[in-house]
N, C-alpha and C positions, 0 to 999 in steps of 0.2 A: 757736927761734933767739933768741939774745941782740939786747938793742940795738945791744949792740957790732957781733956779727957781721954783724947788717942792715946797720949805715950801711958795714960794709966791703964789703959787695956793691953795695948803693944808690947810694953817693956816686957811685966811679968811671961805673956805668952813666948815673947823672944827667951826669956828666958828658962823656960818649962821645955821651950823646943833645944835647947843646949843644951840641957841635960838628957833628954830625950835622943839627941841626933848619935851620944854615943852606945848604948843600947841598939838603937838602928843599923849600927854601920855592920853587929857581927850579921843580924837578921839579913841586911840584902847582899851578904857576898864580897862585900866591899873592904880589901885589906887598910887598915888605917895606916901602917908604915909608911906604905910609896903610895900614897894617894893624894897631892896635891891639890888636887880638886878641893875632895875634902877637909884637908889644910885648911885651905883659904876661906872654904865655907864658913869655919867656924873662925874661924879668926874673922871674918866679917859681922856673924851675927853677932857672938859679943860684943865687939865695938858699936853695935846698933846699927845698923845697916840694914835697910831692907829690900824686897822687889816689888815690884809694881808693874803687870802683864794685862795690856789690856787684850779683850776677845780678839780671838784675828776677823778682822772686816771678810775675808773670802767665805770664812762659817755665816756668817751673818746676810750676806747675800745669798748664799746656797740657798736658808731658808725664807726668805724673800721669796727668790725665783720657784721654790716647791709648790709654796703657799698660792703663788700666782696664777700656776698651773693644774688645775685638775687632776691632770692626766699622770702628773710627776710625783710619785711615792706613793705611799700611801697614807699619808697624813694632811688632814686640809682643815688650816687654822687651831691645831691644837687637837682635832677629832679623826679619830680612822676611820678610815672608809673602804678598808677591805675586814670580809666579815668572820669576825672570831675573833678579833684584836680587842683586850681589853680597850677603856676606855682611858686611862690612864699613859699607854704606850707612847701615845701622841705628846704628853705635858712636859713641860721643862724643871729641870731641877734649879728654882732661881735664883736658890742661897747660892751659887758658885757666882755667878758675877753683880754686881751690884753697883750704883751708881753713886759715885764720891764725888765730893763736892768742895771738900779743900785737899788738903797734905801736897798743894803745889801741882798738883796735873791737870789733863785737860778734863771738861766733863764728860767721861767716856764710861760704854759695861770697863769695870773693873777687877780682877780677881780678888777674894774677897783676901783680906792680908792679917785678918785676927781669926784667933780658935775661940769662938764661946761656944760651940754644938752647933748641930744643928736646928735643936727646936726653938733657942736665941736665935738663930740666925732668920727666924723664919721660914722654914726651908719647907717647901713639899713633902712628903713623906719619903722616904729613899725609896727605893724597892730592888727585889731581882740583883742584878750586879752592882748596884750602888752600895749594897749589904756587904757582912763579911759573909764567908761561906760557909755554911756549916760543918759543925766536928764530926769526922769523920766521912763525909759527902765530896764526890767527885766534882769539880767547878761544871758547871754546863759549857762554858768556854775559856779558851787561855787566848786572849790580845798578847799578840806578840807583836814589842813595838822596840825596833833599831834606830840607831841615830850614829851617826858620825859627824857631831859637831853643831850645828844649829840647836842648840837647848832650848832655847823659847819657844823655836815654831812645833820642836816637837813636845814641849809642854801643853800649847796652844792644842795639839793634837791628842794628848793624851783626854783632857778636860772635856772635849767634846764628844769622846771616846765615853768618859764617866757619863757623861750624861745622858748620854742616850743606852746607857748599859742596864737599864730600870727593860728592859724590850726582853731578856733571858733572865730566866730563875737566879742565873745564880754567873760569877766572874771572878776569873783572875788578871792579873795586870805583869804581864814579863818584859822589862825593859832589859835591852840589851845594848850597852855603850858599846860599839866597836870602836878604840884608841881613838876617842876624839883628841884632840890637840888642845880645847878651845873649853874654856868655862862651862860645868854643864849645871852651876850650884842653884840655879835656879829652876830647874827640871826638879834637883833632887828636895828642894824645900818645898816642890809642890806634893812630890809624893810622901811627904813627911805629915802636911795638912791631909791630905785623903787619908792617911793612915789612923794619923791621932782622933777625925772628927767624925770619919764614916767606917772606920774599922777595916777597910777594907783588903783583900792580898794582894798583895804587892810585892813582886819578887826583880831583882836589880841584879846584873851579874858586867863586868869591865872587862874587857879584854883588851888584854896591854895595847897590841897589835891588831890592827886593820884585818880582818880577815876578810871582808865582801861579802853582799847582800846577801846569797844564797850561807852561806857557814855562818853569817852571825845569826840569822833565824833558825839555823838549826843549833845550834848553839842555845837560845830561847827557848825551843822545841823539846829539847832536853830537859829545862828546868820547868816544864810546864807540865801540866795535871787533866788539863780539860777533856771532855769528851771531843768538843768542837775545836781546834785551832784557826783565829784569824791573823792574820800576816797583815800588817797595815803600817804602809810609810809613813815616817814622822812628817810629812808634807801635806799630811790628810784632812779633808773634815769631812764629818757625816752629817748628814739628816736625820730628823728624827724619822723614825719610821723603818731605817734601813736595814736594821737590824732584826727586828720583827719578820719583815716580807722576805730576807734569805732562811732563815729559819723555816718559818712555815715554806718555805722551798722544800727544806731537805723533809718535814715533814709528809710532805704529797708527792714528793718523786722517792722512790725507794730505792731507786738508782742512782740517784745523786750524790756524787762524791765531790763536787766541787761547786761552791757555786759565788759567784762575783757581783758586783752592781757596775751598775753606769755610771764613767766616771765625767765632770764636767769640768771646767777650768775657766778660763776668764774669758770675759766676753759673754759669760753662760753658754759656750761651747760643748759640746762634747768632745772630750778625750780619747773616752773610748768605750765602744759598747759592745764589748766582747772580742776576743784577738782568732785572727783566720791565717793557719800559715796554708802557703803553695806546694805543689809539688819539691819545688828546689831548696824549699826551708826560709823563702821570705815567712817571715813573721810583720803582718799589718794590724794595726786597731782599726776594728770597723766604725766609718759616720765619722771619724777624724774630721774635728773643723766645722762640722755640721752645729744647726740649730736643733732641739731637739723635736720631733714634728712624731704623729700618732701612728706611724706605719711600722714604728720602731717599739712603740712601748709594750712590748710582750716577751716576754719568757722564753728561749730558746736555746737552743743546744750552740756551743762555742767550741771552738780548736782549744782555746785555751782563754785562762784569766790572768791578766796582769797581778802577779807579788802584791802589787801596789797595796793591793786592799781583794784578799780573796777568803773565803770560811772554807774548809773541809772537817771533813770527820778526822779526828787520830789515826784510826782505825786504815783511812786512806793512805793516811801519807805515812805510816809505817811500812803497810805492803806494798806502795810504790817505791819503797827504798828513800823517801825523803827527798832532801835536793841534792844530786850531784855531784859532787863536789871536782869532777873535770870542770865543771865552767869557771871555777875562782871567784871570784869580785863580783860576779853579775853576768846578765843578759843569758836568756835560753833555758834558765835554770827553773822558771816558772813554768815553760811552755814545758819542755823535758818532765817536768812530773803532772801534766796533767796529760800526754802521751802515758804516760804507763802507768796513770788510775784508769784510762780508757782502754789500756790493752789488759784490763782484769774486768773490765763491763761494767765499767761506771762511767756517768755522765760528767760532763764541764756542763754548765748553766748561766746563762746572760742572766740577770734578773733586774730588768729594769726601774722597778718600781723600789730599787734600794738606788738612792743617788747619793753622791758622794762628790768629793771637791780635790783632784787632785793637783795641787800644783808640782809640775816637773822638776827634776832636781835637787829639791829639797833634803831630801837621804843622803847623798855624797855629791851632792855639786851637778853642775851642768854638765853636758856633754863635751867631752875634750877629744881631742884627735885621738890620744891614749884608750880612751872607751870605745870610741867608734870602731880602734883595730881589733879591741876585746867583742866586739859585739860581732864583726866578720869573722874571728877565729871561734868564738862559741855556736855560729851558725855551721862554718864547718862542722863543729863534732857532732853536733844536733843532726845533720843532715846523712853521717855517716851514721849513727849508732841508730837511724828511723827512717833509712831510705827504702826500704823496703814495703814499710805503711806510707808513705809519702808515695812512690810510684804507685801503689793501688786505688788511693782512697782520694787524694790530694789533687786540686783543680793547679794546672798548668799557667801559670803568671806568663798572659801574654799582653805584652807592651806595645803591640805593634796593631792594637785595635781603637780605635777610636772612644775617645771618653775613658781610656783602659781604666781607670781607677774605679770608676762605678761600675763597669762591666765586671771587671772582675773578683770586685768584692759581691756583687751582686750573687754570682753563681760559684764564688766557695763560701758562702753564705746559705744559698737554697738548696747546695746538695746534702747539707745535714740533715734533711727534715724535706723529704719526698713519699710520696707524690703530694703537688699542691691540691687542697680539699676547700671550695670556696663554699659557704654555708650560706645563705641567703635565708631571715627569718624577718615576722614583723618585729621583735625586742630581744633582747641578748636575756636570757634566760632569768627567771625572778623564781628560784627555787625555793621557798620561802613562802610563795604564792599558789603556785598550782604546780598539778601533778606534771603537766605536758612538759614544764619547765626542769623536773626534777629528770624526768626520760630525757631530754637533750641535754644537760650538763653530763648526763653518764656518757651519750653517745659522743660529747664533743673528747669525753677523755680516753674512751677506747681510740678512738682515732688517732690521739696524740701519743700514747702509748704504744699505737703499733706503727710510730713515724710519719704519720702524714703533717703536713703544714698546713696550719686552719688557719684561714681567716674566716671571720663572720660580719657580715654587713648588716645591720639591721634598718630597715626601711622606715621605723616610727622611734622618737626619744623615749629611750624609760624612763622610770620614774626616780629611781635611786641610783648615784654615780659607783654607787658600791657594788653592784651586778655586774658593771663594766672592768671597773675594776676587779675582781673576781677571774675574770676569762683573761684576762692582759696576765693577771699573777701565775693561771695554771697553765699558760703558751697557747691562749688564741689572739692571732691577731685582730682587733677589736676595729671596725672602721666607725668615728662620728656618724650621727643619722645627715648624712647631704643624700642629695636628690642622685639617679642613677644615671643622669647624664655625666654627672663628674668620679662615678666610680673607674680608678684604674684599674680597667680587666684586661688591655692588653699592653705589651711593652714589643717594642721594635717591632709594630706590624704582627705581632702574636698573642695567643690570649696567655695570660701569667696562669694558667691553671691547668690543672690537670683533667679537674673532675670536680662539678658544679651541681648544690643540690638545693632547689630550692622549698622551702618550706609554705604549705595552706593553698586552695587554691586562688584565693584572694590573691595574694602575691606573685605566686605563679602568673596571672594573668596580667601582671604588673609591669614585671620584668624581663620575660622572656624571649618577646622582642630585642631589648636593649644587650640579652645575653648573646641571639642569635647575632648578631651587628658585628660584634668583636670576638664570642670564639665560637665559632658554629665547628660543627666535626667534632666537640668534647663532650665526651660523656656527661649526661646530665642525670639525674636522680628527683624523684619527686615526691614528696614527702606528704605525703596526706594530713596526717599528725590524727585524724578522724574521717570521715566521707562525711562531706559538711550534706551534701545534699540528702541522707541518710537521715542523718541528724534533724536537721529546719522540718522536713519532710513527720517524723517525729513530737517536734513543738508544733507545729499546725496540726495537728490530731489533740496533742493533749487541750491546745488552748477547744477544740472544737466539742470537746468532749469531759471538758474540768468537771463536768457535773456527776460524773461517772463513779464506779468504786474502781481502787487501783487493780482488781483480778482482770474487769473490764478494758480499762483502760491498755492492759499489757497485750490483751488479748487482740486488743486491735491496731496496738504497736509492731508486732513482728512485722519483720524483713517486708515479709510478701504481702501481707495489707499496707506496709506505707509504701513499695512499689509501688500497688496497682491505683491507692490513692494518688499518687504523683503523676501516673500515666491519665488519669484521668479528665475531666472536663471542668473540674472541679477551677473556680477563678484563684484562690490562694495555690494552688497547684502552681500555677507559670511562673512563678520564682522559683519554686525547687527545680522546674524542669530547667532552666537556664542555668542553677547551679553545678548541674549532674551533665550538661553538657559541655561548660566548661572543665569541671576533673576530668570529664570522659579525652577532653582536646588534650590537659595537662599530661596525662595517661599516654596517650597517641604521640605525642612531642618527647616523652624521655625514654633514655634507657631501663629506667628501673623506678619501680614504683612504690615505697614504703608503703604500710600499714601493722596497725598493732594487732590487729586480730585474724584467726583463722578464717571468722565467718565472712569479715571483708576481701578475702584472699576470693572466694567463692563469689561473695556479688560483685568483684567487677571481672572476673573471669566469663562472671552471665552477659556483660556487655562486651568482651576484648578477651576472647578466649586464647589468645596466642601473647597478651600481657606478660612481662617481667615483671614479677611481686613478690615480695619478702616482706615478710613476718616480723617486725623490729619492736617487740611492746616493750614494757615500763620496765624497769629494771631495779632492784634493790639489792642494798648490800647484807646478803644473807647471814654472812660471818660474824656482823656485828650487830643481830636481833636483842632487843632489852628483853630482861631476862624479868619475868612478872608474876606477882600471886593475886586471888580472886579476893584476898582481905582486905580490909580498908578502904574498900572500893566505893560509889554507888554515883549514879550519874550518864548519862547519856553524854555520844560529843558528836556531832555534823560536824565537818570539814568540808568548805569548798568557798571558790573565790564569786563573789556574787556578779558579778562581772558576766556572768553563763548561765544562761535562761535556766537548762534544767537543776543548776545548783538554789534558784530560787525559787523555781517551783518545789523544788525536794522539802527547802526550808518550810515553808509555807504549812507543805501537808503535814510535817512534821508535829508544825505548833498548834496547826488548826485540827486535821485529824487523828493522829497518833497520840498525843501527849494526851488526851482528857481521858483515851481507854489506860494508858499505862496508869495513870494517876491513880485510877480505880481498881487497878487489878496487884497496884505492889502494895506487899505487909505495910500496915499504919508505922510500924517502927522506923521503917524506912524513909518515909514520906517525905520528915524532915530533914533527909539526907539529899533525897534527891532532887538534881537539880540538871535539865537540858541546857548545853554550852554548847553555843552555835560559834563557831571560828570561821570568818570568810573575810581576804582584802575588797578594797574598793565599796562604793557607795550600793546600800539597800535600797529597794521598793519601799516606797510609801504604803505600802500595803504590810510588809512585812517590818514596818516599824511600829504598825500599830499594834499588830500581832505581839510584837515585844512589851509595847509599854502594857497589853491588855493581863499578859503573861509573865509580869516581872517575879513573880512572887519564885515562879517554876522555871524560868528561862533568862538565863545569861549569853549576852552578845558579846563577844570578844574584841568582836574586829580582826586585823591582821596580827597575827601574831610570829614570832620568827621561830626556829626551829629549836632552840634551848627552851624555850616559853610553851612550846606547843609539845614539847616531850614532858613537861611537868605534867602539864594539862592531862594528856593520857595516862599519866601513871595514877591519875586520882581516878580515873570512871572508869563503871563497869561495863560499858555498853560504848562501841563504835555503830552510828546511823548509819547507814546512806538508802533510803527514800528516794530512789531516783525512779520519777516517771518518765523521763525520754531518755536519750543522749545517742553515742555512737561510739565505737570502738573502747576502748578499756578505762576501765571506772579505780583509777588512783587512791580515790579514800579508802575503798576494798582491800586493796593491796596495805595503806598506808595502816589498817588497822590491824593488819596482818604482822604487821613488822614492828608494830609498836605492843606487841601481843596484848591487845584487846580483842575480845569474840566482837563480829561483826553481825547485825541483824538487817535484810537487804530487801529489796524489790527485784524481782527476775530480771528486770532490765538491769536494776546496777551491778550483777553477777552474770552478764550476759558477755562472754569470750573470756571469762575469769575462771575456767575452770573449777567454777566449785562446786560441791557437793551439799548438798543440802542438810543439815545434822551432822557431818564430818567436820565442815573447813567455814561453816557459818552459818547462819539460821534464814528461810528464803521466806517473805509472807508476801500474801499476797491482796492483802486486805489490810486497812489501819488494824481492827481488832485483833488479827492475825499479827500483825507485827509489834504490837503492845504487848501481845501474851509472851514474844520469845524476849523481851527488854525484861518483862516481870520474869519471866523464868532464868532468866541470869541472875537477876539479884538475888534468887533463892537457893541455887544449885551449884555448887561448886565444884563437883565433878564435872558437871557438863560445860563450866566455863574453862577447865582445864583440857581437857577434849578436843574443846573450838579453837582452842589458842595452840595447841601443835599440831592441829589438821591446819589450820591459817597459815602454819609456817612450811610446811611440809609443803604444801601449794606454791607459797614461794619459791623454794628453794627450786620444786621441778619444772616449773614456767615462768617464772620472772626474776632468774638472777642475773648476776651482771655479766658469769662465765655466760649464757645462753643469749644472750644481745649482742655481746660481742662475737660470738660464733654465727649468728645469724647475718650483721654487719656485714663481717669484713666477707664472709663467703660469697653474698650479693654482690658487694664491689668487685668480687673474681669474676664472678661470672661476666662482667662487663668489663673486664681486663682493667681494673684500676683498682686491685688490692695490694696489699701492703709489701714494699719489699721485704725477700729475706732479710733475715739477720744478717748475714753474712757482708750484703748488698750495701746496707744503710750508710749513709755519711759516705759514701763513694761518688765523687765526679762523673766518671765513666756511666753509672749505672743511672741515676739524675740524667746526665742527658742523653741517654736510651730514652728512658721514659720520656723527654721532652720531642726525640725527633717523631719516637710512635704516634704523638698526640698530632705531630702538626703533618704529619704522613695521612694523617684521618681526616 
């Protein structure tokens, strides 16, 4: 662009915003009389004068270092990778800065310095807070953003602010100038552009006089609207994504009244990853100085979050009384009101997957001797008006131990979140994929819910970073797959856990050496997940017997014929028997023994009659069942991950046996309606792909599909499969057709510890013809498809909710003295290292 053609754009816009700035000034508050500031502004613009703000370099490295990192946000190159986040949340708004090429500067991102819109400008779509807000509509959040003097950097702040404000429905923008002394006209001509080009609200209020960090955001707080308030120092920059991942915080914790991100500074240091005060009212940021490393990146409860940059409800910081106003100027005044959102039962929340750039100082200057006295005299009053929760609850800052700094962030760090629960699995859970998956993500959240500290080690890489990510967002600690000679299980000569549960017995035999090494005396738990040797024991009958009919087939499935075939002499037998010897050793070696089903309870009691075993099966959220009619239906749906012999044997009889008698036995009208949709991750049989291409006409293969995709899917069919000729302990698609209210039509073994009824809560065959007749008798009976669908849920409700898993859980860990502390107990020092001397007394 020529000079020419710039001042032919520039001029007029310069002058559209003069007549415009005065209209603006009665909008944000701002008295024209004694306003100087604004004087000059406009005495500037006329004269043509413009600014020119390049991006601040510290935003731009933030996302460099995000990008770099896997493990850091929730955004990688533009794409989320935690699950449920649009696709969108991740993308930059580009129209804001742009690359110029003359008008005298360097060639730098530039803020853009002309109004032609946004859809000239090129610009992305706005979305969420980039919008105005709708009439008559609550904002979903108010930024509330202070300055005392630095206009650029907190321009520089506000813009990164806008940009990443696309991540919430909906935004306001509350600036609050506390008496800066210093030019702020180029703050205010930015928010002039936001206003004129994106609509957006923007509210501005002066105060003559300095009143200090805590009064001028409340101050802000006052003229704000939101549901959410965030507090964010003009020294700030975010990441994309940060915004996003505290949200869905307060979405999944229902106690959550506060919650912060990790803040990082130069060097790509951490700042601060959540604040721990002591017994005596030191106030520390935790990992100060550190680099950011995987031990750290999970969700966890905090003493408190730095002002700097923290979200709460309204709601919260109403009935906490707000900030203070004994502290003045600053310091305490954050920590003081996250002390009394907690003394009404709500949580503070680390969330590290929201990262952020703080640089220090930036709000009112560096620290001066004058602040340092204010920061001992605000600790005084902090320590008298909360001494009484400090001597109960608060770890003792002791200096006189060795390495004190890590010592004692260490253990007022782990008394928030006791006893330690180490979860040992082959993958961090792929819920999305199979059922076993969807029953450990519920158990990893009663646990966290009733205060324990999880970490989870997983022995093999998954597939998708978004899994991992997932458990890091809802506070498990997440370990890389390294080998378990470099797992740290114990610190100072102790094991870091309270209570170790490993999961399969594959694993179990993996690991439990390398357990006993380091914390032998700790409670251990053993997680069957199924009795694999039940199961194999199971597959070597069906493979031995495929020629069979399925009544047969079941018939020489129970319990006590695939015992006696395992006891047997039989040469495919001596694997099973070596499997069943090892669960019997895994058994023998723990405290306590998981299983999902009653009748498991029963066969290993037949081998270990004096066993510790609890009952722990699949669990569903019964509260939020889709609500469904039998119209519009028609269609058959298998679920299951092909990965699991008898999910491809199921397939198999389904396309080979089952489908040719349903085909013949549904109304002609029908026919062309119906269609079998086979959904399972991971690679098919060559067998069962022939099966497809032979069957295209009748039969759709999905593949993997995720769980918004898989809930369309059942809202179209009238028939939930499952065709299971082997397996062991509790059959998932059963339940999952239960919950997604489809009638289910079954094989005895896949209703085998499901409690069901036969003609109540689902239809039992026992033969392909037999199971074709109750698929055709769905499509024609609408009564009886309504019938099945609230006997299905009724079953749920009384045997596999989430109240009844977690009742079964945590009473298991009582009985082996590593259930949950009281309420009362939690977040207390004292009570944390109870439980630690008991463990190492064992």
């Amino acid at each position: 662009m020529s000079f020419r053609q710039a001042a032919a754009v520039v001029l007029p816009a310069m002058f559209a915003y003069t007549l415009y700035l005065t209209s603006m000034v009665h909008q944000m508050q701002v008295e024209t009389v004694a306003n100087p500031v604004l004087d000059r502004l406009l005495a500037e613009v006329t004269t043509g004068s413009n600014f020119t703000l390049r991006r601040a370099p510290e935003a731009v490295q933030l996302e460099k270092r995000v990008d770099a990192d896997p493990m850091l946000g929730v955004c990688d190159h533009g794409k989320p990778i935690l699950e449920g986040l649009r696709e969108d949340i991740c993308q930059d708004l580009d129209c804001l800065w742009v690359k110029s090429l003359d008008m005298n500067i360097d060639v730098s991102e530039t803020l853009l310095t002309v109004y032609p819109g946004p859809e000239e400008m090129g610009c992305d779509q706005p979305r969420g807070g980039q919008l105005p807000v709708p009439a008559g509509q609550q904002p979903h959040i108010s930024f509330i953003l202070t300055l005392h003097n630095n206009a650029s950097l907190t321009t520089k702040c506000l813009l990164e602010l806008f940009r990443t404000a696309r991540e919430v429905p909906s935004a306001e923008y509350v600036i609050v100038d506390d008496g800066s002394t210093e030019d702020i006209a180029i703050l205010l001509q930015t928010v002039w552009r936001l206003r004129e080009v994106f609509k957006v609200l923007i509210k501005f209020q002066r105060n003559e006089e300095a009143l200090g960090y805590g009064q001028a955001n409340a101050v802000g707080v006052g003229l704000s609207e939101g549901k959410y308030i965030a507090f964010i120092n003009n020294d700030m920059f975010v990441a994309r994504g940060w915004l996003a991942a505290i949200m869905r915080t307060f979405e999944q914790n229902p106690k959550a009244g506060m919650v912060g991100p990790m803040f990082m500074g130069k060097g790509d240091l951490i700042t601060e990853a959540g604040g721990l005060i002591f017994s005596d009212g030191s106030a520390w940021h935790y990992a100060t100085g550190k680099e950011p490393y995987f031990e750290m990146y999970y969700m966890r409860k905090a003493d408190y979050i730095s002002a700097a940059c923290v979200v709460l409800l309204r709601d919260t910081y109403k009935q906490a009384g707000g900030f203070d106003a004994q502290y003045q100027k600053g310091y305490y005044e954050d920590t003081d009101l996250a002390f009394a959102g907690r003394s009404m039962g709500m949580d503070v929340l680390f969330q590290p997957l929201a990262v952020v750039y703080h640089q220090e100082g930036g709000t009112f200057g560096f620290e001066s001797d004058l602040q340092k006295q204010l920061m001992l005299d605000n600790k005084v009053k902090f320590y008298t008006k909360w001494n009484t929760v400090l001597q109960e609850k608060h770890c003792f800052l002791d200096l006189s131990v060795e390495n004190f700094v890590v010592v004692n962030q260490q253990r007022a760090a782990e008394r928030l979140a006791y006893p330690r629960f180490l979860w040992i699995d082959d993958i961090v859970p792929e819920p999305d994929r199979d059922a076993g998956s969807v029953r450990n993500l519920k158990l990893l959240r009663i646990l966290l819910d009733a205060g324990y500290h999880v970490t989870f080690i997983p022995t093999a890489p998954g597939r998708e970073p978004h899994y991992t990510t997932q458990l890091r967002h809802m506070g498990v600690q997440t370990y890389p797959t390294i080998p378990p000679g470099n797992w740290v299980l114990a610190r100072n000569g102790k094991c870091a856990f309270d209570v170790i549960m490993i999961a399969r017995v594959e694993i179990f035999d993996m690991v439990q050496s390398h357990i006993e090494a380091h914390c032998k005396g700790v409670p251990l738990v053993f997680d069957t997940v199924y009795l694999h040797f039940l199961q194999n024991a199971r597959d070597h009958l069906t493979e031995l017997n495929a020629e069979k009919t399925l009544a047969w087939q079941f018939d020489e499935l129970t319990v006590g014929k695939a015992l006696n075939w395992t006891d047997s002499n039989a040469v495919d037998a001596l694997d099973v028997k070596r499997t069943r010897h090892k669960e019997l050793e895994a058994i023998d070696k723990s405290d306590l023994t998981l299983v999902v089903g009653p009748q498991e309870v029963d066969l290993i009691h037949r081998y270990r009659r004096d066993a510790e075993v609890a009952v722990v099966s699949s669990m569903y959220d019964v509260d939020s069942l889709h609500k469904t009619s039998c119209y519009g239906r028609a269609g058959m749906l298998f679920v299951g991950n092909m990965n699991h012999i008898p999910n491809r044997q199921a397939a198999e009889t389904l396309i080979r046996d089952v489908l040719p008698w349903t085909l013949r036995m549904l109304p002609e009208g029908l026919l062309e309606k119906f269609k079998l949709h086979i959904v399972g991750a991971n690679i098919v049989s060559e067998e069962l792909k022939d099966l497809f291409r032979r069957n295209r006409n009748f039969v759709k293969f999905h593949g993997h599909l995720n769980d918004t995709q898989l809930a369309r899917l059942y809202a179209t069919v009238r028939v939930a499969a499952a065709p299971l000729l082997s397996g062991a302990g509790v059959k998932g698609k059963v339940a999952q057709g239960w919950q997604y209210g489809v009638p289910v039509v079954a094989t005895p073994m896949a209703v085998e510890g499901m409690f069901a009824q036969n003609g109540v809560d689902s239809l039992v065959a026992s033969s392909p013809k037999e199971f074709a007749k109750g698929v055709a008798e769905l499509h024609k009976d609408c009564t009886l498809w309504q019938r099945l669908v609230a006997g299905g849920r009724q079953t749920l409700r009384e045997h596999f909710s989430v109240e009844a898993g977690r009742a079964s859980l945590l009473e298991a860990l009582r009985r082996i003295d590593r259930g949950p502390l009281p309420e009362t107990l939690r977040g207390s020092c004292k009570a944390a290292a109870a439980v630690t001397q008991h463990a190492a007394q064992e």
